[in-house]
C-alpha positions as CSV (number, residue, x, y, z in Angstrom):
1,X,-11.1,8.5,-4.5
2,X,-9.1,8.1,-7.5
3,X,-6.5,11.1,-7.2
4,X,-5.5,12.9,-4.1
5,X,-3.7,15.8,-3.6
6,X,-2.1,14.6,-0.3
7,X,1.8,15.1,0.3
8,X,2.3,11.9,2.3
9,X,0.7,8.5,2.7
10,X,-0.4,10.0,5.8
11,X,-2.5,12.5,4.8
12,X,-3.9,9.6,2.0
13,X,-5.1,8.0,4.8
14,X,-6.8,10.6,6.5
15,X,-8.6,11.4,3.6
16,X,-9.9,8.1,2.7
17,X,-13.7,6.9,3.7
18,X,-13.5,4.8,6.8
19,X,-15.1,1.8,4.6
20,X,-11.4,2.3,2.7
21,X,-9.0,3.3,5.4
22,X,-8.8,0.4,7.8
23,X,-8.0,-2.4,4.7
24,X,-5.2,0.1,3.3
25,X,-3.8,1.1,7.0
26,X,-3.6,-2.6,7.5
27,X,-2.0,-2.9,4.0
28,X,0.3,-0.4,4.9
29,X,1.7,-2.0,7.8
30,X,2.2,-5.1,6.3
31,X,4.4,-3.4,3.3
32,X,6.1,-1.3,5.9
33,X,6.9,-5.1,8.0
34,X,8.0,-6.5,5.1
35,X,9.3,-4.1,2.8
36,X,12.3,-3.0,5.1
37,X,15.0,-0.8,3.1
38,X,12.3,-0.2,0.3
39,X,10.9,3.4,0.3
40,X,7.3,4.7,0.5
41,X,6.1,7.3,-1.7
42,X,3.3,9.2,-3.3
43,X,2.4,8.5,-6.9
44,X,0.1,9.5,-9.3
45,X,-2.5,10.7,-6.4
46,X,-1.6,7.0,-5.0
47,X,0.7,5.7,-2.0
48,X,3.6,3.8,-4.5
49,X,2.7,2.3,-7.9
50,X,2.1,-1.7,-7.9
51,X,-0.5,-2.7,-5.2
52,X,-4.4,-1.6,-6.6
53,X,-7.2,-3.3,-4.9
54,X,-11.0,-2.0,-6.0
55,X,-12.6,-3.7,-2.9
56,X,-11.0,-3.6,0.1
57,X,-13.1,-6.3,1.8
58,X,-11.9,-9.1,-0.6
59,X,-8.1,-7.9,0.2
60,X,-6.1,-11.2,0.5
61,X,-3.5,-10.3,2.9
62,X,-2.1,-13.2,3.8
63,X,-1.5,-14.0,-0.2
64,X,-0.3,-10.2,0.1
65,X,2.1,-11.0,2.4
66,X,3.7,-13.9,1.0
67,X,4.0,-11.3,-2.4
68,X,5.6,-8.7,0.0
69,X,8.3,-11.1,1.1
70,X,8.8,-12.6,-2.4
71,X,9.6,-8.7,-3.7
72,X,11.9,-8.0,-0.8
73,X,14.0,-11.2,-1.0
74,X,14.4,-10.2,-5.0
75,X,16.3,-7.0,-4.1
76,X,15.4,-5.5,-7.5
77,X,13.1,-3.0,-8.3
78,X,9.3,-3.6,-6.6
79,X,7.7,-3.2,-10.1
């Protein structure tokens, strides 16, 4: 799925394959842990703008998280 017309992350989610939803759920979660104060939104068809990852399986989250925490201890815009 490239584009979706869904209103929230949420519905995203629901719309994804399962071979796509547990890797972005879990991607999710970690932005939402260590993100706090940024906000989440819907662009471009796309839950926010800067993380893009064409095989879920080869996600590196804990490289993902260190990024996460990085961003948030910059205080200035995530991209």
């Amino acid at each position: 799925m490239v584009q979706s017309r869904a209103e929230d992350v949420d519905q995203y989610l629901a719309e994804l394959p399962d071979a796509r939803r547990g890797a972005l759920t879990e991607l999710r979660a970690l932005c939402r842990a260590e993100l706090t104060g940024f906000r989440e939104v819907m662009a471009y068809g796309m839950p926010g703008e800067c993380l893009r990852f064409r095989t879920p399986e080869k996600i590196d989250f804990p490289l993902v998280r260190d990024l996460l925490r990085a961003t948030a201890a910059t205080r200035g815009p995530a991209c």
